[in-house]
C-alpha positions in Angstrom: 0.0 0.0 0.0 1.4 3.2 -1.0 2.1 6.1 1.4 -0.3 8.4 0.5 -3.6 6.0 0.3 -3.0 5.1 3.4 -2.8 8.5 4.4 -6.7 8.7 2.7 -7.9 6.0 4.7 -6.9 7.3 8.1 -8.8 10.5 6.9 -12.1 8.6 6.1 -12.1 6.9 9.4 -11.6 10.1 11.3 -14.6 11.4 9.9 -16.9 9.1 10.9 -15.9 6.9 14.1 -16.4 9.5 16.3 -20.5 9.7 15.2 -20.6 6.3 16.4 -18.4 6.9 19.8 -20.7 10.1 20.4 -23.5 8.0 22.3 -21.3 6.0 24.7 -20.2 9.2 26.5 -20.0 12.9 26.0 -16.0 13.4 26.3 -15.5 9.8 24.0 -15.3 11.7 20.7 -12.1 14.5 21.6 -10.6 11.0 23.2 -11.5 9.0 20.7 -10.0 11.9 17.8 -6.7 12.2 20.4 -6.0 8.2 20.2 -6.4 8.5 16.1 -4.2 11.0 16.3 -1.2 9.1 18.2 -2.2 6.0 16.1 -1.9 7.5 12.8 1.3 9.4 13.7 2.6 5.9 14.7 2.1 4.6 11.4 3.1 7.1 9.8 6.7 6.9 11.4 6.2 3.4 10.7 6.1 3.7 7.0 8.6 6.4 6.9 11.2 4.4 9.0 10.5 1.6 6.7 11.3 3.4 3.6 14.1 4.7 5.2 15.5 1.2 5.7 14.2 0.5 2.1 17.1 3.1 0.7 19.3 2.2 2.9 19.4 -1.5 1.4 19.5 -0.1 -1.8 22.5 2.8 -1.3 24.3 0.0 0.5 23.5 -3.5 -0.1 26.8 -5.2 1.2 26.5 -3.5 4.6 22.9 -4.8 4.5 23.3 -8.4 4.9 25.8 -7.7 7.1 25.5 -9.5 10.6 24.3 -6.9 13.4 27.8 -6.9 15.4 27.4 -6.6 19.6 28.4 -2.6 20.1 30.4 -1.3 22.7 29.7 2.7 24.1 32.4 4.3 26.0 31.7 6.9 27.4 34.9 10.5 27.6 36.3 8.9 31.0 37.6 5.6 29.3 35.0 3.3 30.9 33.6 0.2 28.7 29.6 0.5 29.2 28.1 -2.9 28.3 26.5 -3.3 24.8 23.1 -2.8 24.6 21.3 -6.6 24.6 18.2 -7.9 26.9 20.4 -8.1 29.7 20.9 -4.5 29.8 19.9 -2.5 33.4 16.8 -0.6 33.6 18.5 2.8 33.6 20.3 1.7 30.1 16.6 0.7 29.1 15.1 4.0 29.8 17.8 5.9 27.6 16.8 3.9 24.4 13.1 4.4 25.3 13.5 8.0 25.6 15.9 7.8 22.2 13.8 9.6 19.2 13.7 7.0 16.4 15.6 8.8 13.2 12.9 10.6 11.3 15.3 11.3 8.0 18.1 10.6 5.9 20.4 12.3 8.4 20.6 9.7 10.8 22.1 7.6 7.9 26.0 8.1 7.1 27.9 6.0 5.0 30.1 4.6 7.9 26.6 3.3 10.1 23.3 2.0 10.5 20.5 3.9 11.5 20.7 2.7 15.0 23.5 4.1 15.0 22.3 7.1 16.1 21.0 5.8 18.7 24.8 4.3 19.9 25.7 8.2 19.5 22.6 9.2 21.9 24.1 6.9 24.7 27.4 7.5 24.4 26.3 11.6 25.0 24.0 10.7 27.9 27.0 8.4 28.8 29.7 11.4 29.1 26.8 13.9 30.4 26.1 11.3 33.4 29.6 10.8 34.3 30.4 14.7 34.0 27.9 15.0 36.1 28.7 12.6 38.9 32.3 13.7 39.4 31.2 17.7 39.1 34.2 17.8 36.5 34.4 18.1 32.8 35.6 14.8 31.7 38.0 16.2 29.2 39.8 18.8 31.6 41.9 18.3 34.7 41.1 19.2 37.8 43.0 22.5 38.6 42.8 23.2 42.3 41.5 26.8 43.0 43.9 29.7 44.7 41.7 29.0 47.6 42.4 25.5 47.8 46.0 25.5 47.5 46.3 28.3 49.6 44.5 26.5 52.3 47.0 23.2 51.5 50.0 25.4 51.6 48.6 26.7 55.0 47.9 23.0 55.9 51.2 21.5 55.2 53.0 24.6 57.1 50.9 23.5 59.8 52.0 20.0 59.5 55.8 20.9 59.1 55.6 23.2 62.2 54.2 20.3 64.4 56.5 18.0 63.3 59.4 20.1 63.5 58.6 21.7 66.8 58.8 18.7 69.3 62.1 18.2 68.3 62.8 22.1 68.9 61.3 21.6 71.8 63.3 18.9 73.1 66.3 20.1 72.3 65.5 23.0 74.4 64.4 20.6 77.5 67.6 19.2 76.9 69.9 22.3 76.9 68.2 23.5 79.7 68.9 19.9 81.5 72.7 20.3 80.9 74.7 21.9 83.4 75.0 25.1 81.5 72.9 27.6 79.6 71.5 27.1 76.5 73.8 30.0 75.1 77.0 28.7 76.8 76.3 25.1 75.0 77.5 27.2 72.0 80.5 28.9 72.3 80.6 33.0 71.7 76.8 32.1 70.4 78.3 30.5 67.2 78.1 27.1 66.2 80.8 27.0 63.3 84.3 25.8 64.5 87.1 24.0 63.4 89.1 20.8 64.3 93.4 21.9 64.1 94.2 24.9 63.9 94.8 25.0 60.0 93.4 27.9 58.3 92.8 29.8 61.9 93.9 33.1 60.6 91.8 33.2 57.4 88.2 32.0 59.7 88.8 32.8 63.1 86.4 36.0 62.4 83.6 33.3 61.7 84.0 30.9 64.3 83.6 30.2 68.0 85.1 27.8 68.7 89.0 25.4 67.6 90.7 22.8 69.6 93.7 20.4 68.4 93.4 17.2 70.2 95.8 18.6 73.1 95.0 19.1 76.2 95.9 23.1 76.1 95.4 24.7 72.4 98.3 26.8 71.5 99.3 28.6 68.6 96.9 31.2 68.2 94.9 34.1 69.7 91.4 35.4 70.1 88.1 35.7 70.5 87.5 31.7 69.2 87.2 29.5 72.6 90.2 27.3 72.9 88.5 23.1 73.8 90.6 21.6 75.9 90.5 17.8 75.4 91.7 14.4 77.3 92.6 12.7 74.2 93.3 9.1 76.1 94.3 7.2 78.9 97.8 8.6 78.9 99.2 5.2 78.3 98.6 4.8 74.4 101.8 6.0 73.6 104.2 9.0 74.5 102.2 12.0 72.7 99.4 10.2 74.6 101.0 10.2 77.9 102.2 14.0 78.0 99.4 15.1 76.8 97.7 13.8 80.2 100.6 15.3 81.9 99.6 18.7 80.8 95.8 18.1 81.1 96.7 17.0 85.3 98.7 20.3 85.3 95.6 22.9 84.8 94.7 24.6 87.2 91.6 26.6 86.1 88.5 25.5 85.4 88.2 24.7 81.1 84.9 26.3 79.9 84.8 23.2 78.1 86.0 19.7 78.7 86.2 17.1 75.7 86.6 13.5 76.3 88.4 10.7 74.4 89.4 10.8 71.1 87.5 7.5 69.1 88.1 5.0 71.9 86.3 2.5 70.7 88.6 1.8 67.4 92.1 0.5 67.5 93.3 2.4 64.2 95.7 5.1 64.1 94.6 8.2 65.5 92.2 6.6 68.2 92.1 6.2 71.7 91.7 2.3 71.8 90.1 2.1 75.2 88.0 -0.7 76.1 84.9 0.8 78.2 85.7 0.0 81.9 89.3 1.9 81.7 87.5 5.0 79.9 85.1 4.9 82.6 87.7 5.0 85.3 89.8 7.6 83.5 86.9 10.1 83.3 85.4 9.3 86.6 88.7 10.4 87.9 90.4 12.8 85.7 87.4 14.5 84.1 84.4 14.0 86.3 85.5 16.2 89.4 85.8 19.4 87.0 81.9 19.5 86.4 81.4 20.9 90.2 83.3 23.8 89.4 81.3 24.8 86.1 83.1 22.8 83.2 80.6 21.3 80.4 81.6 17.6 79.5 81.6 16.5 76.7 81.7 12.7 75.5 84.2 10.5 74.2 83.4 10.9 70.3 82.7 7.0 68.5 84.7 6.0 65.9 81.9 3.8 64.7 79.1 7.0 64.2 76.0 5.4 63.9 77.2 1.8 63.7 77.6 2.5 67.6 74.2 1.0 67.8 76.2 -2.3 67.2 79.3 -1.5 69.3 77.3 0.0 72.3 80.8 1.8 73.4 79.4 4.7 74.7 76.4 2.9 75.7 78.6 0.6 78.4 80.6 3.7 78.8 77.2 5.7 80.1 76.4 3.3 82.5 79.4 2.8 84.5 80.2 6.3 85.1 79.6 8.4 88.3 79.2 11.3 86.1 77.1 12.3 83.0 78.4 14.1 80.6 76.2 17.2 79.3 77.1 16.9 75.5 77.3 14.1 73.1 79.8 14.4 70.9 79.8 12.9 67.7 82.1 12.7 64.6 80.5 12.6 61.0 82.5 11.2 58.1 79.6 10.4 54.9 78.7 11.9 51.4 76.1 12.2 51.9 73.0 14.8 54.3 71.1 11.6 54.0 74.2 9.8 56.1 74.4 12.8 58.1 70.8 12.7 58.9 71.2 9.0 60.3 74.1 10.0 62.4 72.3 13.1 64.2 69.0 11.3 64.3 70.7 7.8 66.3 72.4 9.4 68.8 69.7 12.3 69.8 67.1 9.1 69.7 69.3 7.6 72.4 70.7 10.2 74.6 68.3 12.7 73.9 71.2 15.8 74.7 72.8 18.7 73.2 75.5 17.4 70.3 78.4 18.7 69.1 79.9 17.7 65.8 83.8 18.2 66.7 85.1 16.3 63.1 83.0 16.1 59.9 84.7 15.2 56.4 83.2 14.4 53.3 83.9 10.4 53.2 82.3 7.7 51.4 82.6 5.2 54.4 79.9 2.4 52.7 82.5 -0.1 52.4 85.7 1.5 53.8 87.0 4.8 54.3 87.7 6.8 51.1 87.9 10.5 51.2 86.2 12.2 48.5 88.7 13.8 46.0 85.8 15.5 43.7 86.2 19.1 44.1 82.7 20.0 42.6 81.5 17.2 45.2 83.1 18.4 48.5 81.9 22.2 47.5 78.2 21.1 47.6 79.4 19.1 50.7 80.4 21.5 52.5 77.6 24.3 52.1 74.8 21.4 52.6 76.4 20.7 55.8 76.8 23.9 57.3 73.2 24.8 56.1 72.1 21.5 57.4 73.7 22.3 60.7 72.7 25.9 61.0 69.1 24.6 61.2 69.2 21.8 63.4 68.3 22.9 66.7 70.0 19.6 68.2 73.3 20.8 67.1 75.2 23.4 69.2 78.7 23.6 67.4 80.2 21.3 64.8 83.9 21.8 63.5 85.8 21.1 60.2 87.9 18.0 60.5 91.5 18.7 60.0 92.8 15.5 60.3 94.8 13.0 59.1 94.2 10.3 56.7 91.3 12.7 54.6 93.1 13.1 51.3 94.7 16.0 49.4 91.4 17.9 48.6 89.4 18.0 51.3 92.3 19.8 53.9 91.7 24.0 54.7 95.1 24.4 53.7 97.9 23.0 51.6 101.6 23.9 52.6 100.0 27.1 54.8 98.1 28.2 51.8 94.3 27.9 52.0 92.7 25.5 49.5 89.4 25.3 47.5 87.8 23.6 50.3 89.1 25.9 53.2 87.6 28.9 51.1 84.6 27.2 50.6 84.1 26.5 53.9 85.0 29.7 55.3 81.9 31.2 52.7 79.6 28.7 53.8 79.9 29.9 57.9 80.2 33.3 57.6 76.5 33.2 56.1 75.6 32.7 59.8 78.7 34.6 61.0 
C-alpha cells in the first residue's frame, strides 16, 4: 500500500468513528479523535522508517546483509559501558526508550546504521552522566582553586611546624637539662668551629670555637674558645702520655672539657680504650671538674652510627659516676642523607645537646675513602653547614682537619688555604 492511500484511509475513518463513539459518552469523541491522532502518527513513522530502511538496502546492499555486530559505548572517562542486549539495566533501558527513532536521511552516514544514532545518543548521555557525577568536565583536569592551594599550603606549614617543633622543643628541654645555659652550650653564640688549627687566621672571624686534640690549644689568639680535650688514657703511647701530663697540670677551670678521642677503634689516631678503663679515667680525671662549672663533653665513636652495634658509649654511660652534658659525635659520609642518620641515632638515644667536633666528606659504605671531587666536596660542604645551622640539636660542629682525609678535602695545603678551606669559610660566615 502506497504512502499516501493510506494516508486517505486514516482520513475517512476520522470522519466518521467519532459519530458512532458520540453515544457512549460525552467526552468519547475529543478522546477517541486524540488516540487516532497518536495511532496515525505511529504509522506514519512506521512507514517512513520503513522506507528509510528500504534506501538504505538499496544505497548499500553489502552493509545490508551484514550481521548486526554486539556494540560497545564508551563513554569520555575511558569506561567500557556494556553493549546494549536484553540483559541490559533498567537505567540503560530507559535511555533507548526516551531515544527519538531517526525521522530522516540524516541519521544515515555511510560509515553506520540507523541505530547508529541511537549508539551516538548513549554515548552523549553516557559522558553527560559521568560529568555529572564527578562535578568535572571529563576532558579537563582538575586544577585546584587559589583557595584551595592556599588552604594546603597553609595546611602542610601547619603539619611541618608540628612535626618540627617537638624536636625544637626537646632540644630545648635538653639544653636547659645540661649543666650550662642554652647559650654557653655554643661557644661565643656561634656554632661553626674548626678541628686543628689550619686555616685559623683566614676563619677565626667566623667561628667560636677550635681545639687540636691537646689538652691546652696553643698557637693562636682570640676571641674563638680554645676546647681543651683528654685525648686518652695517657698510656697509648708518648704524645698520649704527655698530653695527660699537661691536662693534670691545669689549674683553672676549662669552659669546656672534651673526652676521648675514638676509643672504641684501634686504628691510628684513636684512643683504643675498652669501656671499663674510659670509665675509670673520666670518673677520675674528668668528672670532678663538672662541680666547678666545666661542660663535658663525650668520648666521640669512631663507629658513628654503627655504635648501635658496638654500644661503646652505651657501656661507657652506665658505668660512670658522672654524665656528661654533650654528646659528641664525629661525621664522616657523602652524603645529608648519612648525616641525617648520624644526628637522628644518637639524639634518639641520649636525647642531649650534640656537638659535631670532626666532619669530612667520606664515602665510608664499604671503607674509608675520602672524597677527591672538588665539585663534590663544595656542595658538601655548604649542605652541611646549612644543614647544621638549622638543626636545633646541634650546638657547634667543626671542620675536621685530620689525618688520613686526602689532598682535597684539607683547609690548607703547605699554609696556603685551598678550595675547600675557602669554601668552607663562605659557607659559615653566612651565619657569622
Amino acid at each position: 500500500m502506497q504512502f499516501s492511500t493510506l494516508v486517505s484511509v486514516l482520513a475517512l475513518l476520522a470522519t466518521t468513528t467519532p459519530v458512532l463513539s458520540r453515544t457512549s459518552h460525552p467526552h468519547a469523541a475529543g478522546a477517541h479523535r486524540r488516540h487516532l491522532a497518536k495511532q496515525q502518527a505511529r504509522v506514519e513513522n512506521a512507514v517512513l522508517k520503513r522506507e528509510i530502511e528500504e534506501q538504505y538496502v538499496r544505497d548499500f546492499p553489502a552493509r545490508a546483509v551484514e550481521p548486526k555486530r554486539r556494540r560497545t559505548v564508551k563513554n569520555r572517562r575511558g569506561a567500557s559501558c556494556r553493549a546494549r542486549t536484553t540483559t541490559t539495566s533498567a537505567s540503560a533501558a530507559e535511555t533507548d526508550s526516551a531515544t527519538p527513532t531517526p525521522t530522516d536521511d540524516s541519521a544515515v552516514t555511510a560509515t553506520g546504521t540507523p541505530t547508529d544514532a541511537v549508539a551516538a545518543e548513549i554515548e552523549t548521555a553516557s559522558s553527560v552522566e559521568s560529568e555529572s557525577a564527578s562535578g568535572v568536565p571529563n576532558n579537563q583536569y582538575y586544577a585546584p582553586t587559589q583557595a584551595a592551594t592556599t588552604s594546603s599550603s597553609t595546611a602542610n606549614a601547619a603539619a611541618t611546624s608540628s612535626s618540627t617543633s617537638p624536636a625544637a622543643a626537646a632540644a630545648t628541654t635538653a639544653a636547659s637539662s645540661s649543666s650550662g645555659s642554652s647559650s654557653d652550650l655554643t661557644p661565643n653564640g656561634i656554632k661553626a668551629g674548626i678541628a686543628g688549627g689550619d686555616a685559623y687566621d683566614q676563619i677565626k672571624d667566623h667561628i667560636g670555637w677550635w681545639y687540636d686534640w691537646s689538652a691546652v690549644p696553643s698557637g693562636h689568639s682570640g676571641a674563638p674558645i680554645a676546647v681543651n680535650m683528654v685525648w686518652g688514657a695517657g698510656t697509648l703511647d708518648g704524645t698520649d702520655s704527655s698530653r695527660m701530663s699537661a691536662f693534670k697540670a691545669i689549674t683553672t677551670p676549662p669552659k669546656y672539657i672534651m673526652g676521648f678521642e675514638e676509643p672504641d677503634c684501634s686504628t691510628q689516631g684513636s684512643a683504643n680504650m675498652d669501656i671499663a678503663t674510659g670509665a675509670s679515667v673520666w670518673n677520675s680525671v674528668i668528672a670532678p671538674w663538672k662541680s666547678q662549672g666545666s661542660l663535658l663533653i663525650s668520648p666521640s665513636m669512631c663507629h658513628q652510627k654503627a655504635e648501635e652495634y658496638i654500644q661503646w658509649l652505651a657501656g661507657f654511660t652506665k658505668q660512670i659516676s658522672t654524665p656528661f652534658d654533650i654528646v659528641n659525635l664525629h661525621i664522616n659520609k657523602n652524603s645529608m642523607e648519612g648525616v641525617k642518620a648520624d644526628l637522628d641515632y644518637y639524639w634518639s638515644v641520649y636525647q642531649k645537646p650534640m656537638w659535631v667536633t670532626e666532619f669530612a666528606c667520606v664515602d665510608d659504605s664499604s671503607s674509608f675513602i675520602p672524597c677527591t671531587d672538588q665539585g663534590e666536596i663544595n656542595s658538601y660542604i655548604n649542605d652541611i653547614v646549612d644543614l647544621f645551622e638549622a638543626d636545633d640539636r646541634v650546638y657547634a660542629y667543626a671542620y675536621s682537619n685530620g689525618e688520613g682525609l686526602g689532598d682535597v678535602w684539607p683547609m690548607t695545603v703547605n699554609g696556603a688555604l685551598t678550595q675547600s678551606g675557602q669554601t668552607y669559610i663562605n659557607a659559615v660566615s653566612k651565619y657569622h
